[in-house]
Structures are given as structure tokens and as C-alpha cells.
N, CA and C atoms as an extended XYZ file, in Angstrom:
447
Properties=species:S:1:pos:R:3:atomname:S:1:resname:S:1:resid:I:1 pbc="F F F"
N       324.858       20.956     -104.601 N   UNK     1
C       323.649       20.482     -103.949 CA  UNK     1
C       322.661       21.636     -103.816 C   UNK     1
N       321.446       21.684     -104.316 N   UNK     2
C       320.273       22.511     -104.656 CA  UNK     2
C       320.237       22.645     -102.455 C   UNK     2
N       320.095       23.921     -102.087 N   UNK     3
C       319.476       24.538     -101.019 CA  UNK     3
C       318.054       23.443     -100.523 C   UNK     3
N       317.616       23.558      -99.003 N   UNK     4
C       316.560       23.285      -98.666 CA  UNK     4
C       315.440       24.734      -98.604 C   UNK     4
N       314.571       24.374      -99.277 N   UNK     5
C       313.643       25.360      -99.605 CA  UNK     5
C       312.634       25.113      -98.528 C   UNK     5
N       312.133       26.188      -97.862 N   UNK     6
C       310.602       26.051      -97.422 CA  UNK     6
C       309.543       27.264      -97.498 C   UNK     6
N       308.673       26.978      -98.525 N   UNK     7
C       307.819       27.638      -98.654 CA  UNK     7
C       306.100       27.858      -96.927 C   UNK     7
N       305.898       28.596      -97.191 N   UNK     8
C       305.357       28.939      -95.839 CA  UNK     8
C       304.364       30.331      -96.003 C   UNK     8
N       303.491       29.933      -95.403 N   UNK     9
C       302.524       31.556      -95.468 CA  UNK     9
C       303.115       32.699      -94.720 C   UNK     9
N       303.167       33.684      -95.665 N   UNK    10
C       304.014       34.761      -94.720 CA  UNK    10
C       303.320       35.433      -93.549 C   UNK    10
N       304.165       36.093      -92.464 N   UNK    11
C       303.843       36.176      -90.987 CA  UNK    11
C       303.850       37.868      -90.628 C   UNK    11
N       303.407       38.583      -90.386 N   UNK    12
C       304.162       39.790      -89.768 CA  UNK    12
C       304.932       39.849      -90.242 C   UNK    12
N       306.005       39.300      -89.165 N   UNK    13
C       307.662       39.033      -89.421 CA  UNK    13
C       307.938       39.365      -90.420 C   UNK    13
N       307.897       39.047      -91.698 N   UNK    14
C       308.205       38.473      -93.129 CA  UNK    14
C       308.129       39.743      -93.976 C   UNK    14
N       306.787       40.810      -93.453 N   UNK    15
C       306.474       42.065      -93.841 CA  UNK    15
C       307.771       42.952      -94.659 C   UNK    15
N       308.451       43.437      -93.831 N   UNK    16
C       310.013       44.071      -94.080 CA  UNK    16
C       310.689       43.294      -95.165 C   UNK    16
N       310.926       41.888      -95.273 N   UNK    17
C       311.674       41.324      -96.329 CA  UNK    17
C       310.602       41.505      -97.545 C   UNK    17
N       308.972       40.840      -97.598 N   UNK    18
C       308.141       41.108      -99.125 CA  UNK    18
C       308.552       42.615      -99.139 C   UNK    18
N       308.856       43.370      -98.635 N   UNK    19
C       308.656       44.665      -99.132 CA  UNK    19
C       310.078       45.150     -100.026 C   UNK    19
N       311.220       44.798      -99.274 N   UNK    20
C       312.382       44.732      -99.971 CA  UNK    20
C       312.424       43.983     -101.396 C   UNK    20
N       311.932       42.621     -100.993 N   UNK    21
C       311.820       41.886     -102.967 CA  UNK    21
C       310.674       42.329     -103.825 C   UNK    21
N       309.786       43.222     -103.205 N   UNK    22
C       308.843       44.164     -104.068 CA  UNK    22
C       309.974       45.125     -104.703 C   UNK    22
N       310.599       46.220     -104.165 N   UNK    23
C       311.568       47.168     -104.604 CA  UNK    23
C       312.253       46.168     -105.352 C   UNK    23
N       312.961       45.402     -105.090 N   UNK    24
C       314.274       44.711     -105.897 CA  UNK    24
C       313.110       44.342     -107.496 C   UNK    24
N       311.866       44.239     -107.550 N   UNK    25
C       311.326       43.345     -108.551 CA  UNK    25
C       310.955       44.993     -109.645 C   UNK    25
N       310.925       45.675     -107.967 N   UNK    26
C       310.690       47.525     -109.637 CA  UNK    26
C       311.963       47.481     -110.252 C   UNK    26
N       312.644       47.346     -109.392 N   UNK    27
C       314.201       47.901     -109.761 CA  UNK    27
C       314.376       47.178     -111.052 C   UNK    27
N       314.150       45.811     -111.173 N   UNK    28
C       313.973       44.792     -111.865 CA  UNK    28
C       313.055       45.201     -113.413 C   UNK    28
N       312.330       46.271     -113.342 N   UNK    29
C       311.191       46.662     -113.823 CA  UNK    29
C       311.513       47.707     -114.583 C   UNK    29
N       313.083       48.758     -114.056 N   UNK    30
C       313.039       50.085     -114.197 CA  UNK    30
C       312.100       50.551     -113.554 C   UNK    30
N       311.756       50.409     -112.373 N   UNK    31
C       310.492       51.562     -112.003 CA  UNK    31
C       310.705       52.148     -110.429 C   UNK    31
N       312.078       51.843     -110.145 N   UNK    32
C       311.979       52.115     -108.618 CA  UNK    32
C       311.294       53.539     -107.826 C   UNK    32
N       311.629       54.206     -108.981 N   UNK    33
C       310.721       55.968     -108.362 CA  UNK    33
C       309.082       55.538     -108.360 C   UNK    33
N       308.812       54.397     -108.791 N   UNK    34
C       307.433       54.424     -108.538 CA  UNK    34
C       306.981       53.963     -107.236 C   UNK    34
N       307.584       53.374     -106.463 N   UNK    35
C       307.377       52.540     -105.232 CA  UNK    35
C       306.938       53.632     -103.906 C   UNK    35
N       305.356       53.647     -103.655 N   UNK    36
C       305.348       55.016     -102.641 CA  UNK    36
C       305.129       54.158     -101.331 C   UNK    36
N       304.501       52.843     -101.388 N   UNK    37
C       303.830       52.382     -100.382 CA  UNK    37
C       305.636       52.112      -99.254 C   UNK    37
N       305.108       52.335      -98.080 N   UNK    38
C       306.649       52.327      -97.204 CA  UNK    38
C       306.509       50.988      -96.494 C   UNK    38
N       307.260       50.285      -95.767 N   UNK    39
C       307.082       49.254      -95.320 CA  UNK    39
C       306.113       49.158      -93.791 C   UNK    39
N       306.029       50.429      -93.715 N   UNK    40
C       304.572       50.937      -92.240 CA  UNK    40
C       303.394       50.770      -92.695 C   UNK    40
N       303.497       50.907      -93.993 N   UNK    41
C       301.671       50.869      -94.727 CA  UNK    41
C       301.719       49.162      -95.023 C   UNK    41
N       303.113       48.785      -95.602 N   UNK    42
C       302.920       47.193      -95.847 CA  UNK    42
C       302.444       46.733      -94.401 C   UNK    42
N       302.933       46.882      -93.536 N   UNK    43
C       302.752       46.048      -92.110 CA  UNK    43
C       301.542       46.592      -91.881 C   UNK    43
N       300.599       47.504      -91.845 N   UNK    44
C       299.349       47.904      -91.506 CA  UNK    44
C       298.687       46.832      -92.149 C   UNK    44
N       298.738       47.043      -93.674 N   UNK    45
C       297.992       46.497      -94.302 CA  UNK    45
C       297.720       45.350      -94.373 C   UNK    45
N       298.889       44.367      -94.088 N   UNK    46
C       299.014       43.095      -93.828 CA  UNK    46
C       298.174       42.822      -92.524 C   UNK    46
N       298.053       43.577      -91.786 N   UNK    47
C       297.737       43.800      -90.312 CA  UNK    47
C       296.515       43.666      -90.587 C   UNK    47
N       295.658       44.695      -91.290 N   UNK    48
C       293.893       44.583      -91.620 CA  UNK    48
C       293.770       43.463      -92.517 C   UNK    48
N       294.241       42.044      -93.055 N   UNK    49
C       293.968       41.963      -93.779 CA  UNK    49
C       293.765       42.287      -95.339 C   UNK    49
N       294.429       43.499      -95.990 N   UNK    50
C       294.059       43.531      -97.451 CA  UNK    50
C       295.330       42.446      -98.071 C   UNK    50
N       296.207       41.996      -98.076 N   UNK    51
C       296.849       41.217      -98.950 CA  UNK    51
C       297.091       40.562      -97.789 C   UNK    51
N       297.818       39.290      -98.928 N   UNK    52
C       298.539       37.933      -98.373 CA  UNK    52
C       299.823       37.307      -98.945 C   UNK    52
N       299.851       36.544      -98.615 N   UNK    53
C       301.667       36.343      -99.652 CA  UNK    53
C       301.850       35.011      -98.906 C   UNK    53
N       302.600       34.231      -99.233 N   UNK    54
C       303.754       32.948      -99.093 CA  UNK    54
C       305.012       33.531      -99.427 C   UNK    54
N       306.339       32.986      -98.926 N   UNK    55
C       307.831       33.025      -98.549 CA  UNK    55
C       308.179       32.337      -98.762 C   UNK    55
N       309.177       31.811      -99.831 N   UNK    56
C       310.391       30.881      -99.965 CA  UNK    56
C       311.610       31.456      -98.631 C   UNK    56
N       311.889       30.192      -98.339 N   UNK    57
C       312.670       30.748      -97.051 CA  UNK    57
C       314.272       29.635      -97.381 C   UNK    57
N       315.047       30.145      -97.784 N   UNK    58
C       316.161       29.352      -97.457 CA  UNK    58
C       317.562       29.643      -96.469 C   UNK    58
N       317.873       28.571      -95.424 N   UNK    59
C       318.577       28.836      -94.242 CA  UNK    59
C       318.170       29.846      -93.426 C   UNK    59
N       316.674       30.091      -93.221 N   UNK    60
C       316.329       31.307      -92.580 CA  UNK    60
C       316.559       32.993      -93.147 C   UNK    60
N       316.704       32.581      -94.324 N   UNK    61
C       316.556       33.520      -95.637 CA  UNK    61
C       315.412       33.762      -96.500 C   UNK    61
N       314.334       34.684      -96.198 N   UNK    62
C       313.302       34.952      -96.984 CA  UNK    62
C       313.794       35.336      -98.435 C   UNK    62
N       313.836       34.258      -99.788 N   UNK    63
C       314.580       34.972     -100.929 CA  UNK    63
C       313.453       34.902     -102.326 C   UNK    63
N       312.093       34.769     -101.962 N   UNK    64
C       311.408       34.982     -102.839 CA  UNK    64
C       309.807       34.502     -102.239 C   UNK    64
N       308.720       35.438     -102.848 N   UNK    65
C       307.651       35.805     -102.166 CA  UNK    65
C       306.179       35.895     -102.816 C   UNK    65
N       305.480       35.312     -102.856 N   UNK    66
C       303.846       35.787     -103.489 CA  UNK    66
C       303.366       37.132     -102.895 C   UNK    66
N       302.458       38.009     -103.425 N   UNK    67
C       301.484       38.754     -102.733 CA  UNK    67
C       300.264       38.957     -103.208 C   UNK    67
N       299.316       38.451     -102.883 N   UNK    68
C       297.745       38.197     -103.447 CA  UNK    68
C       296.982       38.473     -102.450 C   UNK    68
N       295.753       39.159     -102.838 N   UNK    69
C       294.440       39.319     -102.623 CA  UNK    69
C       293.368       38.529     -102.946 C   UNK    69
N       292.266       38.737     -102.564 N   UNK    70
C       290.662       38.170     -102.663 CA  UNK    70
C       290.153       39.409     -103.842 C   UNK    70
N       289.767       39.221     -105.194 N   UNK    71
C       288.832       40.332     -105.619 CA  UNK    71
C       288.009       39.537     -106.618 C   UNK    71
N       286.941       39.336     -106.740 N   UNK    72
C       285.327       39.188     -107.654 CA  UNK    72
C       285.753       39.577     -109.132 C   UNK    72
N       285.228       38.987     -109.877 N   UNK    73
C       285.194       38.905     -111.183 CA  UNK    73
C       283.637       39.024     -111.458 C   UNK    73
N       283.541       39.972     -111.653 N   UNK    74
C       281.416       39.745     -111.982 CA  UNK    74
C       281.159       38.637     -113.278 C   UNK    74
N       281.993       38.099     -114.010 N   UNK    75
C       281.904       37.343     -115.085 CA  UNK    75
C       282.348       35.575     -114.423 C   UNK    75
N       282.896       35.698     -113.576 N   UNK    76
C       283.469       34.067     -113.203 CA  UNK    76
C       282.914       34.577     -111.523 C   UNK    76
N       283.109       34.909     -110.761 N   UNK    77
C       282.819       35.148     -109.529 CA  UNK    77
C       284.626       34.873     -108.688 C   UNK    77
N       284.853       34.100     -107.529 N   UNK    78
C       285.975       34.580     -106.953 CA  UNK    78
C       286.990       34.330     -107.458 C   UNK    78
N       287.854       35.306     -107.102 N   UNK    79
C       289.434       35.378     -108.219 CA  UNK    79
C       290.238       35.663     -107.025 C   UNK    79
N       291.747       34.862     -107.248 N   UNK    80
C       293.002       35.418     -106.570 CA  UNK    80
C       293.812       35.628     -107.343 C   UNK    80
N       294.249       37.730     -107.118 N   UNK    81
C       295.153       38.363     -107.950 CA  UNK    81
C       296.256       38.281     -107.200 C   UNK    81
N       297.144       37.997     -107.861 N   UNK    82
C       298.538       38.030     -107.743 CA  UNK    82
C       299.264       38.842     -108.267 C   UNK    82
N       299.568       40.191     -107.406 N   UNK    83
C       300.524       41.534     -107.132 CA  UNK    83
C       301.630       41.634     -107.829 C   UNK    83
N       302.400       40.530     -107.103 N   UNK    84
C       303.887       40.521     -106.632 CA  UNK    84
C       303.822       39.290     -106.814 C   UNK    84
N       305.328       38.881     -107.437 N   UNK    85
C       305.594       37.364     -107.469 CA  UNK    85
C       307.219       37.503     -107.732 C   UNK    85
N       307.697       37.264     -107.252 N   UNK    86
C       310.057       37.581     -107.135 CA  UNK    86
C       310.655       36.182     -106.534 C   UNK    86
N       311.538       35.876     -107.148 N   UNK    87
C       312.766       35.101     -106.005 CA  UNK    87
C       313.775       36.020     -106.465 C   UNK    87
N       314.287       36.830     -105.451 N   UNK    88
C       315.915       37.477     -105.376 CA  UNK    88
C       317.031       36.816     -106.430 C   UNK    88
N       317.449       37.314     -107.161 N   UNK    89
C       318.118       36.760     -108.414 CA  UNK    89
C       319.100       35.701     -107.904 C   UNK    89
N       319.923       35.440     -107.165 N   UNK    90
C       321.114       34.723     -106.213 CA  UNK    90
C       320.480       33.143     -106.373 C   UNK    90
N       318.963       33.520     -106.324 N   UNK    91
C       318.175       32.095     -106.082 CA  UNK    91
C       317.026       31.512     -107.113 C   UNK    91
N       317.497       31.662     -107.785 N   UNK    92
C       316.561       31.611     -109.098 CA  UNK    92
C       317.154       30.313     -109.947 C   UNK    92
N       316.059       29.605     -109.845 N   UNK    93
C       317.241       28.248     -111.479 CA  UNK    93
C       317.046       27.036     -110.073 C   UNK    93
N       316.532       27.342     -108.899 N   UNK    94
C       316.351       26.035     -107.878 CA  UNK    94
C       315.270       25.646     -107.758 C   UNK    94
N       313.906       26.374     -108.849 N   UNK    95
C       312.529       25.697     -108.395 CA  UNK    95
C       311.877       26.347     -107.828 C   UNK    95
N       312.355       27.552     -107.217 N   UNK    96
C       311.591       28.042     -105.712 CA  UNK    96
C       310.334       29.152     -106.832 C   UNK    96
N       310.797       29.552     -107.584 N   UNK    97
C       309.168       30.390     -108.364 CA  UNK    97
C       308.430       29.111     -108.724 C   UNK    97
N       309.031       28.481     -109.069 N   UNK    98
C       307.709       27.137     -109.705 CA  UNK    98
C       307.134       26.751     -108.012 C   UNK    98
N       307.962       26.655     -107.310 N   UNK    99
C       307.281       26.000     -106.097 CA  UNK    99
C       306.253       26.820     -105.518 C   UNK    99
N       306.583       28.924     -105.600 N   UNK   100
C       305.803       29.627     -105.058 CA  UNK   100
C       304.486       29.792     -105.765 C   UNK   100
N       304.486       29.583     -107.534 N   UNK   101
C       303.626       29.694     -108.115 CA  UNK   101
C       302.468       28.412     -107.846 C   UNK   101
N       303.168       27.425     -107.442 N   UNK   102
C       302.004       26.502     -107.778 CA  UNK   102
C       301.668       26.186     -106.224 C   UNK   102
N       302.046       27.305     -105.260 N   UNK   103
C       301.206       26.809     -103.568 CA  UNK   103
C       300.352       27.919     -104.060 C   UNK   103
N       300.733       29.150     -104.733 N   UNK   104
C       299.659       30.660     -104.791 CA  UNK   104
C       298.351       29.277     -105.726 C   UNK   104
N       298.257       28.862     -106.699 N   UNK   105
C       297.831       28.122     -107.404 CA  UNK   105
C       296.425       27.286     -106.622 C   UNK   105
N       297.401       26.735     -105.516 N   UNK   106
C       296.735       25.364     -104.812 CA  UNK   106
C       295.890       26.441     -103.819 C   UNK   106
N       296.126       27.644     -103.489 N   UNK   107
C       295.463       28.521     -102.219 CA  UNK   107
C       294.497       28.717     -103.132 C   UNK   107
N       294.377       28.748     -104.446 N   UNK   108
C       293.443       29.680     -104.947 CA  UNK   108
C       292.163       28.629     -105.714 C   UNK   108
N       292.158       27.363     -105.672 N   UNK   109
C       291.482       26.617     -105.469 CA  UNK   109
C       290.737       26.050     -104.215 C   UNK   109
N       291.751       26.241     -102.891 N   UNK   110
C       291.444       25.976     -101.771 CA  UNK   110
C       290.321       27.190     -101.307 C   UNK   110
N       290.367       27.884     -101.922 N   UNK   111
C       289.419       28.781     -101.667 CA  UNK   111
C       288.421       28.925     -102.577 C   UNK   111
N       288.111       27.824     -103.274 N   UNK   112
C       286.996       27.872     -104.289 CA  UNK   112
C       286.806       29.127     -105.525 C   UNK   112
N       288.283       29.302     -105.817 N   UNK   113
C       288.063       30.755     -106.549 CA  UNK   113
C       287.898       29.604     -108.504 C   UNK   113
N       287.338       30.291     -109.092 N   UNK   114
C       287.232       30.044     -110.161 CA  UNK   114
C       288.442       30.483     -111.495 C   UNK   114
N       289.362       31.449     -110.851 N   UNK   115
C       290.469       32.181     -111.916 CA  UNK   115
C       291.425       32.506     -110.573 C   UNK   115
N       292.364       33.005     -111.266 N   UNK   116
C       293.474       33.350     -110.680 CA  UNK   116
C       294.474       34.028     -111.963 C   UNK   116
N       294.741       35.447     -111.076 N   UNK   117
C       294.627       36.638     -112.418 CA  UNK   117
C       295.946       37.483     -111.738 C   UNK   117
N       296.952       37.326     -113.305 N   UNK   118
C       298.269       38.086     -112.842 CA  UNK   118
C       298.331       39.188     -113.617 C   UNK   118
N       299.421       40.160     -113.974 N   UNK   119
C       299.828       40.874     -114.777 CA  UNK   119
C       301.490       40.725     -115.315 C   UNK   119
N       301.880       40.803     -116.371 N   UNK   120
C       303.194       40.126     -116.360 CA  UNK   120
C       303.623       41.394     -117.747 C   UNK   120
N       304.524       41.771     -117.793 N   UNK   121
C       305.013       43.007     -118.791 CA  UNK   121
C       305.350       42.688     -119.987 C   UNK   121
N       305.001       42.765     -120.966 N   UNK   122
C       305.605       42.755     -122.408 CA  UNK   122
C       306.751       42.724     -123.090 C   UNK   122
N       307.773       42.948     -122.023 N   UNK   123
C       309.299       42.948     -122.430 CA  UNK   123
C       309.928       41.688     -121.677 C   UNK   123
N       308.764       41.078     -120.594 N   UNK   124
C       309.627       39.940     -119.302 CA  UNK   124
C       309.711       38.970     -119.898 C   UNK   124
N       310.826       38.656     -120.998 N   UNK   125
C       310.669       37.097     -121.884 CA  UNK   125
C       310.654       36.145     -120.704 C   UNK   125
N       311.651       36.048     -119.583 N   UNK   126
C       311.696       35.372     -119.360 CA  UNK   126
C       310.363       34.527     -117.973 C   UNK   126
N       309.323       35.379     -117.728 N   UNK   127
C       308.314       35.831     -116.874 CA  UNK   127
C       307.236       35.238     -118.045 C   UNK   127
N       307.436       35.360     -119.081 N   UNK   128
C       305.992       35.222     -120.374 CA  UNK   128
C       306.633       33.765     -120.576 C   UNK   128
N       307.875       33.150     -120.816 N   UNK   129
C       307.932       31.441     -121.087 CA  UNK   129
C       307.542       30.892     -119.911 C   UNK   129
N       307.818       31.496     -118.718 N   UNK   130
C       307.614       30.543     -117.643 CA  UNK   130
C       306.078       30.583     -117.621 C   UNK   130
N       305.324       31.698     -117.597 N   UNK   131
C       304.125       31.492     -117.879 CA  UNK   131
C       303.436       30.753     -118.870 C   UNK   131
N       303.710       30.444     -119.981 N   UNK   132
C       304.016       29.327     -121.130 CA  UNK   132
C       303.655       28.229     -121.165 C   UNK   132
N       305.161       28.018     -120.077 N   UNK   133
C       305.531       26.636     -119.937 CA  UNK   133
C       304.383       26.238     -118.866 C   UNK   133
N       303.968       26.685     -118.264 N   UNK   134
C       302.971       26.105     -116.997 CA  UNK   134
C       301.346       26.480     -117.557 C   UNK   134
N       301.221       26.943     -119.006 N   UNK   135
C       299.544       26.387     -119.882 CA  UNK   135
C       298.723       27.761     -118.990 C   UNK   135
N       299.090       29.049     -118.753 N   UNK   136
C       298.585       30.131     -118.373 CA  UNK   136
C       298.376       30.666     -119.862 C   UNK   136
N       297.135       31.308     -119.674 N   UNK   137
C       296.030       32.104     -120.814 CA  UNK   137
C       297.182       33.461     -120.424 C   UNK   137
N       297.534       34.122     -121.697 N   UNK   138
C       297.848       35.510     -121.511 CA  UNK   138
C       297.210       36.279     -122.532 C   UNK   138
N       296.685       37.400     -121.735 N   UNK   139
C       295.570       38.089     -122.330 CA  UNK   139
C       296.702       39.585     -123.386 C   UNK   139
N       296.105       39.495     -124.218 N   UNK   140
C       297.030       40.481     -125.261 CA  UNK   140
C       295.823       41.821     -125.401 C   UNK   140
N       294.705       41.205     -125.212 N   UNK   141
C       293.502       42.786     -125.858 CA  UNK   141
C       293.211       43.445     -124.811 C   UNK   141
N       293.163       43.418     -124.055 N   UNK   142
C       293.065       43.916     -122.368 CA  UNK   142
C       294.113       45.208     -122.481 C   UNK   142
N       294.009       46.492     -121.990 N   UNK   143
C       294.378       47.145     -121.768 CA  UNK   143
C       294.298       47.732     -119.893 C   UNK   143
N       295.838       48.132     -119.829 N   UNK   144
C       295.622       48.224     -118.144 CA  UNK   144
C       295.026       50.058     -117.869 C   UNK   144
N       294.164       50.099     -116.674 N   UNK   145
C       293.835       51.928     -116.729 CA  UNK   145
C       293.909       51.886     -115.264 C   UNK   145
N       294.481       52.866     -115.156 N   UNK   146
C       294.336       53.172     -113.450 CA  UNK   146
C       294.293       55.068     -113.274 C   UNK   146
N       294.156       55.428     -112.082 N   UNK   147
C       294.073       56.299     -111.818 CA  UNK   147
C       295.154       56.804     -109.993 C   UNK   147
N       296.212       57.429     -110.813 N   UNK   148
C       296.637       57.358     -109.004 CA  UNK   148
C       296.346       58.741     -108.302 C   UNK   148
N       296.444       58.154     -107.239 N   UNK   149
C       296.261       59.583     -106.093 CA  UNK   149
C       297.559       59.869     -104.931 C   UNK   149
């Protein structure tokens, strides 16, 4: 029997667990030495406002999570980027990413945004079918540039 799922806008509370399935999703990534932000800057930040997220919650188990922002597209105008997107491997194959993807989806219409803009890695077969399967544009000429400090 498939778990009762409830998806839900994440709270404070919730802060400490997105931050754990962020690490589990580098780890996931090979990239865990990259992870500087600590879970004091997540809770600040959550605190001012710069990101947002939804929680799959099963039996009072946070096991997979959105994290999105508000940022402008000078070519379409408002966009919601989506960070972070994980269900904890244990829980994966029950629906709960299709369920988290398509409330991030429904927020980002509810807010009159015109796009809604991810990043997804070149090696994640299984991250690029699911994207696929649900009629998402993936951009191949785009190159990513950043600068860290």
C-alpha cells in the first residue's frame, strides 16, 4: 500500500530537513565539498524571504522538497526558478516528485509568472526523462557562468 503523502508549503520548522535533502541531492551529484551555505544561513534566509520551497511529508516525515525563488526574465517578465528539487531515495517510485513538481508548477502560475526555469545535469538520465515525460523545453545552447565568492 503506497504511503499517505502530504505535500504542504514549507514552514521554519522544515528549514533543517530542506537543508539535509539539499546535501543528500550534492551527494547525489558528487559534489558534497561544494555545499558552504550552513543550515543558520538557510533559516535566515528563509526568514527574509529570499527562497521558498513545498515538503512532501510522509507519517510526519519530511522526505522530499522544492526550493524556488521570484527572479525576472527581461525577455518573458516573471519567472519561478527552481534550486532544489529531491525526494530522499527510500521514497521515490510513489509520485511524490510528480506531485512536488506539479504544486511548484501550479505556484508558478498562481503567481502570474510567464516561465518557470530549472537546471538539471547532463549525466541525470533519470531527472532529463522525467523532465521529458512531463513536455519541459530543455535548453542544450545555454551555457551556465557564475562567479563565487
Amino acid at each position: 500500500m503506497p504511503p499517505k503523502i502530504e505535500i504542504r508549503a514549507a514552514q521554519l520548522r522544515d528549514v533543517p530537513h530542506m537543508h539535509a535533502l539539499m546535501y543528500e541531492l550534492a551527494v547525489y551529484e558528487n559534489a558534497p565539498e561544494a555545499v558552504a551555505a550552513t543550515v543558520e544561513e538557510y533559516e535566515t534566509d528563509f526568514s527574509n524571504g529570499l527562497f521558498e520551497g513545498f515538503v512532501a511529508e510522509v507519517d510526519g516525515k519530511i522526505v522530499g522538497m522544492t526550493l524556488y525563488f521570484m527572479m525576472y526574465s527581461s525577455w518573458k517578465g516573471k519567472m519561478l526558478y527552481l534550486d532544489d528539487f529531491v525526494v530522499t531515495e527510500d521514497y521515490r517510485r510513489f509520485g511524490i516528485g510528480q506531485m512536488l513538481y506539479d504544486t511548484f508548477l501550479a505556484e508558478a502560475q498562481k503567481r502570474g509568472c510567464r516561465l518557470a526555469k530549472w537546471q538539471v545535469l547532463d549525466w541525470n538520465d533519470p531527472a532529463i526523462r522525467f523532465y521529458e515525460k512531463n513536455n519541459a523545453e530543455i535548453e542544450k545552447g545555454w551555457w551556465n557562468v557564475k562567479k563565487i565568492f
